[in-house]
Backbone as JSON Lines, residues from 0, in Angstrom:
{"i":0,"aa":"X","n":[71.73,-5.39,15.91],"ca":[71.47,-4.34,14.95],"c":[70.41,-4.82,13.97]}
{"i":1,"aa":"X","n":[69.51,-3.61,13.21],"ca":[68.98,-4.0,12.61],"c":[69.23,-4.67,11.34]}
{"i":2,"aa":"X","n":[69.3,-5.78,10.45],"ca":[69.62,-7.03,9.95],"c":[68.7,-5.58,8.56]}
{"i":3,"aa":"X","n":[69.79,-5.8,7.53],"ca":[69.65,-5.15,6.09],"c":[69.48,-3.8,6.29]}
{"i":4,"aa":"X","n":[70.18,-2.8,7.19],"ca":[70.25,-1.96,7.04],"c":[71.33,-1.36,6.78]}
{"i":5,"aa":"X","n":[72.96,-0.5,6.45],"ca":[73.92,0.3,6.94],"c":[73.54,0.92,8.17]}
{"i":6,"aa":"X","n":[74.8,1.17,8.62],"ca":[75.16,2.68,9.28],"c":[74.49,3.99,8.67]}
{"i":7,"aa":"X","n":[75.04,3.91,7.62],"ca":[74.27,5.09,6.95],"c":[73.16,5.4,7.04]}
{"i":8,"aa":"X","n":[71.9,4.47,6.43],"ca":[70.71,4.14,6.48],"c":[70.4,4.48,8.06]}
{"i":9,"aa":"X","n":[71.03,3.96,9.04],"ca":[70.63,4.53,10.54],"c":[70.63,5.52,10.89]}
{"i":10,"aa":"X","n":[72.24,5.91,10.6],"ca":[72.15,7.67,10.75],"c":[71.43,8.42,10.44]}
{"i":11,"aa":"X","n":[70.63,8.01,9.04],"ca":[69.76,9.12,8.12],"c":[68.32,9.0,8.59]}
{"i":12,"aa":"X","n":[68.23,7.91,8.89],"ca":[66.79,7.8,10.16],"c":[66.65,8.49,11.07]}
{"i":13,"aa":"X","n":[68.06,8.51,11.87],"ca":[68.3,9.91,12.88],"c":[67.99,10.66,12.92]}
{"i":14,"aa":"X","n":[68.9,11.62,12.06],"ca":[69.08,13.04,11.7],"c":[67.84,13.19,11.06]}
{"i":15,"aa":"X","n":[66.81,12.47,10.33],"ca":[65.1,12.81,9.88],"c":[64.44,13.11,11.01]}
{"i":16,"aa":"X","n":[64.73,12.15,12.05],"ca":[63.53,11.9,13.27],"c":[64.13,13.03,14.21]}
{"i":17,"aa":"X","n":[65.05,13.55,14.46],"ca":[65.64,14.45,15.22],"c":[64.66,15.82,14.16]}
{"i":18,"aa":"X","n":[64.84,16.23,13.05],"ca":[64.33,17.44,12.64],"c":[62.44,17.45,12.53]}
{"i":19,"aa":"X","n":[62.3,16.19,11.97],"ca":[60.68,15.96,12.38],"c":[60.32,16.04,13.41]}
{"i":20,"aa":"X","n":[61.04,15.76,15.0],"ca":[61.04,15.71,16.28],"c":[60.78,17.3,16.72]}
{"i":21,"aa":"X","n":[61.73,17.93,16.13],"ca":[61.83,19.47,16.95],"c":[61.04,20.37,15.86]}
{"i":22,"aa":"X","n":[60.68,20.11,15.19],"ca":[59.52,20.69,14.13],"c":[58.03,20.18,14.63]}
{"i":23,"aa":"X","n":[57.64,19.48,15.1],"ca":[57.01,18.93,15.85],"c":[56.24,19.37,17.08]}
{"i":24,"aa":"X","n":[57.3,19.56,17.81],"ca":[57.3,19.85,19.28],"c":[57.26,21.39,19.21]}
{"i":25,"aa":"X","n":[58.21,22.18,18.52],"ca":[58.07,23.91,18.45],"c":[57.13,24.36,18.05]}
{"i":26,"aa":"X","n":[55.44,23.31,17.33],"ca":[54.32,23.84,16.78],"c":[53.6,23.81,18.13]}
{"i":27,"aa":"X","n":[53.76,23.1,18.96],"ca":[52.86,22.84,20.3],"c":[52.54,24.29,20.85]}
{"i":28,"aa":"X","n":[51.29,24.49,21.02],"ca":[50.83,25.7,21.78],"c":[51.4,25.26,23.45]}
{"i":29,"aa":"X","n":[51.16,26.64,24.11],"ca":[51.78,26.58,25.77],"c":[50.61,25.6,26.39]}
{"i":30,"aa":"X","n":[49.67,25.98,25.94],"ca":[48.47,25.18,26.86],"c":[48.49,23.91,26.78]}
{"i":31,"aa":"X","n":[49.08,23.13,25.62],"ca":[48.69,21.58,25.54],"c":[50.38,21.31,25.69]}
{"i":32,"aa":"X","n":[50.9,22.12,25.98],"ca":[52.4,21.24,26.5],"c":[52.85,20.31,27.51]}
{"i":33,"aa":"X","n":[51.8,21.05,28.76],"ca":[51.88,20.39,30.17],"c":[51.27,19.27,29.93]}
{"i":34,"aa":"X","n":[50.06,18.72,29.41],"ca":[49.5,17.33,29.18],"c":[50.34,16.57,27.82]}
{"i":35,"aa":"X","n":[51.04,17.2,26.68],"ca":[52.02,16.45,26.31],"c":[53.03,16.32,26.92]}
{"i":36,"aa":"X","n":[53.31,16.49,27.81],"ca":[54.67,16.13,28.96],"c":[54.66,15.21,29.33]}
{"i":37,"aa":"X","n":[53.17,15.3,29.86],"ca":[52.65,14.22,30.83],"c":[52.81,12.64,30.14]}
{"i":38,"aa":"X","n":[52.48,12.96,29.06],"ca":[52.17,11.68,27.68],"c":[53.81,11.53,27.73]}
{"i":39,"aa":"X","n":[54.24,12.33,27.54],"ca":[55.84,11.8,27.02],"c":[56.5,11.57,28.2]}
{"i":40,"aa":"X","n":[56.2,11.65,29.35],"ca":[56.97,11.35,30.42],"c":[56.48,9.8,30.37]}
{"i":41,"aa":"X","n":[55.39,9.01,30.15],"ca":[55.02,7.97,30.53],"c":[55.56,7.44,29.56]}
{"i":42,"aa":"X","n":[55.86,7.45,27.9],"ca":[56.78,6.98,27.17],"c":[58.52,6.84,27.32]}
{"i":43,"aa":"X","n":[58.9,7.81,28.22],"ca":[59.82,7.96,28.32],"c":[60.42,7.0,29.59]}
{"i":44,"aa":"X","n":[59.52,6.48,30.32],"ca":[59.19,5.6,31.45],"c":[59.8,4.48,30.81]}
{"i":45,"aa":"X","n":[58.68,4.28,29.67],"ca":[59.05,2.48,28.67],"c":[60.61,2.71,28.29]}
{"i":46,"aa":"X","n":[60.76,3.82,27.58],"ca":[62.69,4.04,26.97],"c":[63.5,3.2,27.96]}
{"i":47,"aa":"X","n":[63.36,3.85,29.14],"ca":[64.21,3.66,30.37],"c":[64.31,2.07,30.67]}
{"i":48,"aa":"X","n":[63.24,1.58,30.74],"ca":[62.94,0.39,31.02],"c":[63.24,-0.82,29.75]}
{"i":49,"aa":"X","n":[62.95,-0.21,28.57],"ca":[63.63,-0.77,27.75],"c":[65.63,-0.72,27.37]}
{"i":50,"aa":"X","n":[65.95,0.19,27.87],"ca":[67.3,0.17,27.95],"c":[67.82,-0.56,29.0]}
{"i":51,"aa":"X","n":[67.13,-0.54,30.13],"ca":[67.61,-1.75,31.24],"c":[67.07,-3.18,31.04]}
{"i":52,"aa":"X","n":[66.48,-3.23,30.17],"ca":[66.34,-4.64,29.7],"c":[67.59,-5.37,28.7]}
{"i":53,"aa":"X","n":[67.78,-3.72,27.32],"ca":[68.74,-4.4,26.8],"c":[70.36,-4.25,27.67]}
{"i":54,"aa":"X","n":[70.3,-3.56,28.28],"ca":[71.67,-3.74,29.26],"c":[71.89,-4.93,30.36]}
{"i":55,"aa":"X","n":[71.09,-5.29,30.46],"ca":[70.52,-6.5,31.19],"c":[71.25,-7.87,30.79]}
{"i":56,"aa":"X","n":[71.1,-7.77,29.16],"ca":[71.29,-9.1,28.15],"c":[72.11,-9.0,27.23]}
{"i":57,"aa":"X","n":[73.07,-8.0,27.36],"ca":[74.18,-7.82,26.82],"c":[75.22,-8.76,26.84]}
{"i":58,"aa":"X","n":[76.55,-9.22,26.16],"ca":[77.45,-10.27,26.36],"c":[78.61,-9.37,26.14]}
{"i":59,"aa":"X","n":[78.78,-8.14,24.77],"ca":[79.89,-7.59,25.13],"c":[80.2,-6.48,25.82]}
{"i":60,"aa":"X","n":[81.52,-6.06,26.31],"ca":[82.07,-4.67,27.14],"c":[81.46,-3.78,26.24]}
{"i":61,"aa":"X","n":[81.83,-3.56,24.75],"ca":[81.49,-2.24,24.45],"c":[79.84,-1.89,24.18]}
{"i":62,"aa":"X","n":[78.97,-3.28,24.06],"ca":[77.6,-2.94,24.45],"c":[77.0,-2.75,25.38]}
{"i":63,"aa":"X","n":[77.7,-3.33,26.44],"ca":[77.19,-3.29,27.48],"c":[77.56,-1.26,28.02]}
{"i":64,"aa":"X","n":[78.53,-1.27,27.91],"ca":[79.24,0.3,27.73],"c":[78.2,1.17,27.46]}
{"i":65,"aa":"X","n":[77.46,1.29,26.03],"ca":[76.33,1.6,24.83],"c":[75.08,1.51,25.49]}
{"i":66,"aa":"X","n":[75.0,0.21,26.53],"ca":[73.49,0.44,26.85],"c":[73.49,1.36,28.24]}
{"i":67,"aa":"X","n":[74.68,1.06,28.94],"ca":[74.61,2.06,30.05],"c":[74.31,3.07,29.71]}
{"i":68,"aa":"X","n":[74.93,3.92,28.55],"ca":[75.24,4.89,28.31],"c":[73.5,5.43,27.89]}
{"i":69,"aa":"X","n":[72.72,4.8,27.22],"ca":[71.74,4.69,26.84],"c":[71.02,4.94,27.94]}
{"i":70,"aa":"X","n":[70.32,3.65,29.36],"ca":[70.24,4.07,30.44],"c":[70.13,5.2,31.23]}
{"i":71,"aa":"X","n":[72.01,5.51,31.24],"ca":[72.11,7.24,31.63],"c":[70.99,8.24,31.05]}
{"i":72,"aa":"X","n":[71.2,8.47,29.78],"ca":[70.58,9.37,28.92],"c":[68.82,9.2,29.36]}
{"i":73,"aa":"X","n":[68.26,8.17,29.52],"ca":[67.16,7.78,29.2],"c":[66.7,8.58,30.54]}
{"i":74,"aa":"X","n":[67.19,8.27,31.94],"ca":[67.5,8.96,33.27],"c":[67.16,9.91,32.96]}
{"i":75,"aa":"X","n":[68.32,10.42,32.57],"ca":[68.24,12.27,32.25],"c":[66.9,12.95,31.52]}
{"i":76,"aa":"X","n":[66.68,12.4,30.5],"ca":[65.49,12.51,29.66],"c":[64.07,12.19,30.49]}
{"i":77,"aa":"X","n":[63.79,11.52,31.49],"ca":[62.99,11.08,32.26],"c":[62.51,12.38,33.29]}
{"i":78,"aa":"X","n":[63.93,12.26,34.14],"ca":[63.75,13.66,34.86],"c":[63.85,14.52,34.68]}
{"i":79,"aa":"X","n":[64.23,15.19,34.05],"ca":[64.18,16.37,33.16],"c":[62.71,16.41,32.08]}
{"i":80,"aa":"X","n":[62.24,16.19,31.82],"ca":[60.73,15.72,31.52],"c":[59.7,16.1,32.83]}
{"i":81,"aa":"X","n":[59.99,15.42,33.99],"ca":[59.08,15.64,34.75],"c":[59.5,17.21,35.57]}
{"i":82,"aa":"X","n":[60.56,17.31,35.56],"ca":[61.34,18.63,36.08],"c":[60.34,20.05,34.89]}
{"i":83,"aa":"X","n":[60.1,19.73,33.83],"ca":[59.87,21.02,33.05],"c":[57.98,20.81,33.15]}
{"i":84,"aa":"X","n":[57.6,19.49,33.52],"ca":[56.46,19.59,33.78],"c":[55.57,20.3,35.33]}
{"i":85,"aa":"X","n":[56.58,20.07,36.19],"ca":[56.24,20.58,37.27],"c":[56.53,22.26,37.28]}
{"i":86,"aa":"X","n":[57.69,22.46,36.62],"ca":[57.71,23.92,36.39],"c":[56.38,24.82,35.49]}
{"i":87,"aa":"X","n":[55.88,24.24,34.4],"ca":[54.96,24.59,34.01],"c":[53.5,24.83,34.38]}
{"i":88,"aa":"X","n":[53.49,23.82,35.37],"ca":[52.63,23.43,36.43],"c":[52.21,24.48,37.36]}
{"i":89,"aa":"X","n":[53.81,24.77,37.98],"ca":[53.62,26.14,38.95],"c":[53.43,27.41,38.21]}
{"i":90,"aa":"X","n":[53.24,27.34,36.88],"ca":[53.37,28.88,36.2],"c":[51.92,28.73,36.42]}
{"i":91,"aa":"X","n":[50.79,27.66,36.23],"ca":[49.36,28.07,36.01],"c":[49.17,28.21,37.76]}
{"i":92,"aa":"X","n":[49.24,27.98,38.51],"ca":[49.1,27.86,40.01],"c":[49.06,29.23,40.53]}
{"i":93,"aa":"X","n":[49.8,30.33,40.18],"ca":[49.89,31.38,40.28],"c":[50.88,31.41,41.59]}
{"i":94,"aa":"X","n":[50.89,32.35,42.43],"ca":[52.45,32.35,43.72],"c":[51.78,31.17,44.54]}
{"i":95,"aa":"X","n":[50.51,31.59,45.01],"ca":[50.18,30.88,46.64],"c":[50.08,29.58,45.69]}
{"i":96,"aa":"X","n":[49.9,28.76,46.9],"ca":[50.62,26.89,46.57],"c":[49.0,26.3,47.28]}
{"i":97,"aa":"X","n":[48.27,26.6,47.87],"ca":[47.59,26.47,48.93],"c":[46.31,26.09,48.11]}
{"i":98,"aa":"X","n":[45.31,25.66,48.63],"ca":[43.74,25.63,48.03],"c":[43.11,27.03,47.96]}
{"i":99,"aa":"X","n":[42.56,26.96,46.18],"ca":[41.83,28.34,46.36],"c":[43.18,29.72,46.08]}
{"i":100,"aa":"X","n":[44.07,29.31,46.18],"ca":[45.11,30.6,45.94],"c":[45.56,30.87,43.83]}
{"i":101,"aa":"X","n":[44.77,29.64,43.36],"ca":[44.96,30.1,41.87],"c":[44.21,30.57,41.27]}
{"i":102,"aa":"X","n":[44.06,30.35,39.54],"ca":[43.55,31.62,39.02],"c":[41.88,31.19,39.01]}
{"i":103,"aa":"X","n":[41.47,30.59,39.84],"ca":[39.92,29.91,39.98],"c":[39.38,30.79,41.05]}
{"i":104,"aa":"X","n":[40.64,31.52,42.13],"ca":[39.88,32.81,42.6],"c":[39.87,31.98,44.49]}
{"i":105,"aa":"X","n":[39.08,32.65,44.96],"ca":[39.2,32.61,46.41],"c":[38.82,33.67,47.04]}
{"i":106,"aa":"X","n":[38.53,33.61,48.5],"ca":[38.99,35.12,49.05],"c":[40.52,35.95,48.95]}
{"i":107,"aa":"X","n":[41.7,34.71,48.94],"ca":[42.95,35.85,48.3],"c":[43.31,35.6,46.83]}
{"i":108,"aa":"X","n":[42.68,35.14,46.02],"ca":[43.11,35.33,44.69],"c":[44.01,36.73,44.89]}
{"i":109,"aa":"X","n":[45.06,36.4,43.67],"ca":[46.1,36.98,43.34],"c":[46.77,37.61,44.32]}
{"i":110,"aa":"X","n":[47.06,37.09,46.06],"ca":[47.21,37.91,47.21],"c":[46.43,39.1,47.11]}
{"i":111,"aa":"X","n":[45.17,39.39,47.37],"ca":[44.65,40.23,47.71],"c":[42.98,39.72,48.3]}
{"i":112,"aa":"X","n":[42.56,40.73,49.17],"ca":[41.61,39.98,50.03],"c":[40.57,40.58,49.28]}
{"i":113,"aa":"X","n":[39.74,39.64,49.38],"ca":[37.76,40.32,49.21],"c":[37.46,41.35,49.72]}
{"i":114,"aa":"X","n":[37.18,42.31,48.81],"ca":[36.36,43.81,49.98],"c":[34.35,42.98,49.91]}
């Protein structure tokens, strides 16, 4: 733990960085979300990796407990990250999946053929 801090003092770090966090993130326009995803998925990479480090070097049950648990979460937060990026992904792509089928046009842009 951090050395001269409380509980308290931690919690209140929290509950700041949690409301600065989602005040934050709800100003983001749609367009620059998919490349902040991208950014936060690769941070969210280090989380992960840093929680299996400290679970790694743990000595007691209930930390070791804490970092799994940490781990888990970090998982979840990881894929779920890349899960809302790929969804966003397919919203600019338009239906067809194919070369030439998005909004850059083609002979079938938007399923429909060239007269």
């Amino acid at each position: 733990m951090v050395t001269g801090m409380s509980n308290i003092d931690l919690l209140t770090i929290f509950v700041l960085a949690v409301f600065v966090g989602f005040e934050v993130v709800s100003k983001v326009s749609s367009t620059l979300h998919t490349p902040l995803m991208s950014g936060a998925n690769a941070i969210h990479g280090i989380i992960l990796v840093g929680a299996i480090i400290v679970a790694g070097r743990t000595h007691s049950t209930i930390s070791l407990v804490v970092a799994l648990f940490a781990v888990l979460l970090a998982t979840v937060n990881l894929v779920g990250g890349f899960v809302v990026t790929d969804r966003m992904l397919q919203m600019f792509r338009g239906r067809g999946s194919g070369p030439g089928s998005g909004p850059a046009g083609g002979p079938h842009a938007n399923g429909r053929r060239a007269k």
